[in-house]
N, C-alpha and C positions, 0 to 999 in steps of 0.2 A: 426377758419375760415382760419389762415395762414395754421396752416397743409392741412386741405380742399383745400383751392390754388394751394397748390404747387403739390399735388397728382393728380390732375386734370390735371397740365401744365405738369407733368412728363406721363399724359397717352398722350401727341399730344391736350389738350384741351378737349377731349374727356370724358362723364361718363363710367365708368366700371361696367357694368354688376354684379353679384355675380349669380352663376346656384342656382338655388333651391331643394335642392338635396329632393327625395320621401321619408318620412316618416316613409312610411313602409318598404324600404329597407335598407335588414341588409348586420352589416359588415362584410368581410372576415372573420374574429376571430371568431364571433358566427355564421354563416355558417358551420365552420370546426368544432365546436366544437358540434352542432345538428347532422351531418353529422359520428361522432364517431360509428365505428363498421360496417360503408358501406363500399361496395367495390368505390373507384373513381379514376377518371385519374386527374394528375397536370400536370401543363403548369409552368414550373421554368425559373427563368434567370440563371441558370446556364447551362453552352456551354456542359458542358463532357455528362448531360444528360438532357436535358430539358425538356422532358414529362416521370415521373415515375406513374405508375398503381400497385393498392395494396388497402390495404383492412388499411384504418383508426383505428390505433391502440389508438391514444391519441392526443387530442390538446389542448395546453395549454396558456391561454391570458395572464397570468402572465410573465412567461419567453418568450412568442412568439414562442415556437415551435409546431411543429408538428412531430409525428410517426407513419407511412407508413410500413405497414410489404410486403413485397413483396416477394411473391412466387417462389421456384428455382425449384423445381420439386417435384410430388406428393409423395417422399420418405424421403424428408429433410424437415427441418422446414422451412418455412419463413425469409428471411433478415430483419431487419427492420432498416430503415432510419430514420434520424430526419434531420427536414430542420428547417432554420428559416420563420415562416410564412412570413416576409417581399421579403423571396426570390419565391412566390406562385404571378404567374400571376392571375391564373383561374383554377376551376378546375370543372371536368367534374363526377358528380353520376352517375354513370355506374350501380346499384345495392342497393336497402337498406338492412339494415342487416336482418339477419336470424331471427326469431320470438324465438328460441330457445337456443341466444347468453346470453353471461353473465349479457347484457346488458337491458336484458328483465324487467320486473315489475313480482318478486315474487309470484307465488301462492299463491292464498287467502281463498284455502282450507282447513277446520283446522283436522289437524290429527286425527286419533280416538284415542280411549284410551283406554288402553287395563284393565282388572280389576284386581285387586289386590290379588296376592296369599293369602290370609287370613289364609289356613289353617295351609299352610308350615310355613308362619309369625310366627303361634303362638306357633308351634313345635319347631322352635328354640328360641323365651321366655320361652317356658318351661324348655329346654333342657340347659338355662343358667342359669335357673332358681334354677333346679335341681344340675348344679356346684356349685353355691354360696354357698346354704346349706348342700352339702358334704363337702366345703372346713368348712364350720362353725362350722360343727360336728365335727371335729378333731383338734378345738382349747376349749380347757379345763380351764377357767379360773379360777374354785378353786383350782389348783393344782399349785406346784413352778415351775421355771426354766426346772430343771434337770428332772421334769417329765415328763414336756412337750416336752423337744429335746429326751427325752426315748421314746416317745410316735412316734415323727417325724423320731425318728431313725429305729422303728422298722416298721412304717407304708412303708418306700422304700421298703421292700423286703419281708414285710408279711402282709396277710390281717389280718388289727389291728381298732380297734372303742373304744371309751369311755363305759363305765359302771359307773356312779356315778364318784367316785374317780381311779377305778379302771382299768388296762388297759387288754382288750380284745385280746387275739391273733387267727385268725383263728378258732375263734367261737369256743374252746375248750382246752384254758391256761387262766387262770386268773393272773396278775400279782398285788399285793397289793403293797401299801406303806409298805417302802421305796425303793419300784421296784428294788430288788436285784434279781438276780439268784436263791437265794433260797426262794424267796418271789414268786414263780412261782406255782400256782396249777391246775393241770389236773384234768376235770371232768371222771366219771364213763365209763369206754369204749375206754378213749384215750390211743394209743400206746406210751410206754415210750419214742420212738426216738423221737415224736413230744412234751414230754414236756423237753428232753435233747436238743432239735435245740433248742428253744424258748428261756432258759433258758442260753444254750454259746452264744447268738446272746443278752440277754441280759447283760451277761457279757463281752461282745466285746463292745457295744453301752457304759457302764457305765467306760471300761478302756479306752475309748478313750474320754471321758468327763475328767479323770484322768490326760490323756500327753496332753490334752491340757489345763488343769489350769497349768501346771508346766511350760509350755512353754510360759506363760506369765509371761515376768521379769518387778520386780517390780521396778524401781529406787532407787535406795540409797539416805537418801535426808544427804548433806554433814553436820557433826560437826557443830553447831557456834563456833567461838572460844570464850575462855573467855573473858572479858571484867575487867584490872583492877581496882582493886581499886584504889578509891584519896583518898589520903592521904587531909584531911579536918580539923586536929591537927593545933595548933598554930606554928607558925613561930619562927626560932631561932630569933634573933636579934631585932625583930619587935613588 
C-alpha cells in the first residue's frame, strides 16, 4: 500500500495508465528474421547513413544483429553490412524473395532410379573369380619350400602350371623332383633350345636359392665359461 502511495503522489496524484499493447503484433527481431532473403529498405540512427537498401542476408536474436548485402554494381559482388538490430528504427519490404532462392522448401520429387548393370556386375565376379583360382593353381601344397619358390621363380618369366608333383614349363618341359636342371624332360617334337632355356633358367632360380642361404649369417652363440669346482673336503684345523 505504501509503495502504491508513494507511485501515485510521485505521478502528481494521478493513476498511470499502462498502453496495451496487440497481441498479434510482432517484434522487430521476428520481423527481420521472417523477412530473411527480401529485398527492404532501413531507417537507422546512425547520422553517416541512415537509410541503407539491400537484400536481407541474415538476422539473428541471439547476438542482435543483422546482414544487409548491398549492391555496388551489376559486375561486383555485393557489400554486406551488419548492424545491431537495436540501432533499426523501421524498415521498409520493398520485395519478397525469389521462389528460386536458397531459402526455398526443397523439392519433393523423388528421383528415378536407374537399374542396375546386372550383366557387367557379374562379368566382373567372374573375372575375380577366375583370378582367385589361377592364383590357387599355382600354390602346390604337397611339395616343399624350394619347390614351390622353383615353381614362382620360374612362373615370372615362363608360362609354368602344376602337374601332380610336377612342374610344367610352356606346355612342353617337365621338370621332376628334385627340380634340378637335369631333372628337365622335353616331350616328342620340342626344339632342344627350349629344353636348354628351361633348363639354365632352372639352374639360375636353384643358384640363387644357393647365395641366398649363404647370405644368411648364423650368430655365434658365445662359450659359457667353466664353472669351478668347490672344494667340499674337510677343513685343516676344524
Amino acid at each position: 500500500m505504501a509503495d502504491s502511495k508513494r507511485q501515485n503522489a510521485g505521478a502528481g496524484g494521478k493513476a498511470v495508465a499502462t498502453p496495451n499493447m496487440p497481441s498479434n503484433m510482432l517484434s522487430l527481431e521476428s520481423a527481420l528474421v521472417g523477412a530473411i532473403g527480401a529485398r527492404i529498405r532501413l531507417q537507422t540512427t546512425h547520422s553517416s547513413r541512415p537509410n541503407i537498401e539491400g537484400t536481407l542476408f541474415t538476422a539473428c536474436p541471439l547476438t542482435n544483429l543483422v546482414a544487409i548485402a548491398v549492391p555496388t554494381s551489376p559486375t561486383t559482388p555485393p557489400v554486406h553490412h551488419i548492424l545491431p538490430i537495436s540501432s533499426i528504427q523501421n524498415f521498409t519490404l520493398i520485395s519478397t524473395p525469389p521462389t528460386s532462392n536458397s531459402f526455398a522448401s526443397p523439392p519433393t520429387t523423388t528421383p528415378a532410379i536407374t537399374s542396375v548393370p546386372s550383366a557387367a556386375l557379374r562379368a566382373r565376379a567372374d573375372a575375380a573369380v577366375a583370378r582367385l583360382k589361377e592364383i590357387a593353381s599355382k600354390k602346390n601344397k604337397a611339395v616343399g619350400k624350394e619347390a614351390q619358390d622353383l615353381f614362382d621363380g620360374l612362373s615370372r618369366t615362363l608360362p609354368t602350371r602344376w602337374d601332380g608333383n610336377n612342374i610344367v614349363v610352356m606346355d612342353s618341359v617337365v621338370v621332376t623332383a628334385p627340380y634340378r636342371g637335369e631333372d628337365c624332360r622335353a616331350g616328342s617334337g620340342v626344339p632342344v633350345q627350349t629344353l636348354n632355356r628351361v633348363r639354365k633358367v632352372v639352374d639360375n632360380e636353384r643358384k640363387r636359392f644357393a647365395d641366398r642361404e649363404r647370405k644368411v649369417v648364423v650368430p655365434a652363440v658365445p662359450a659359457v665359461p667353466a664353472i669351478p669346482a668347490l672344494h667340499t673336503g674337510p677343513r685343516k684345523g676344524g
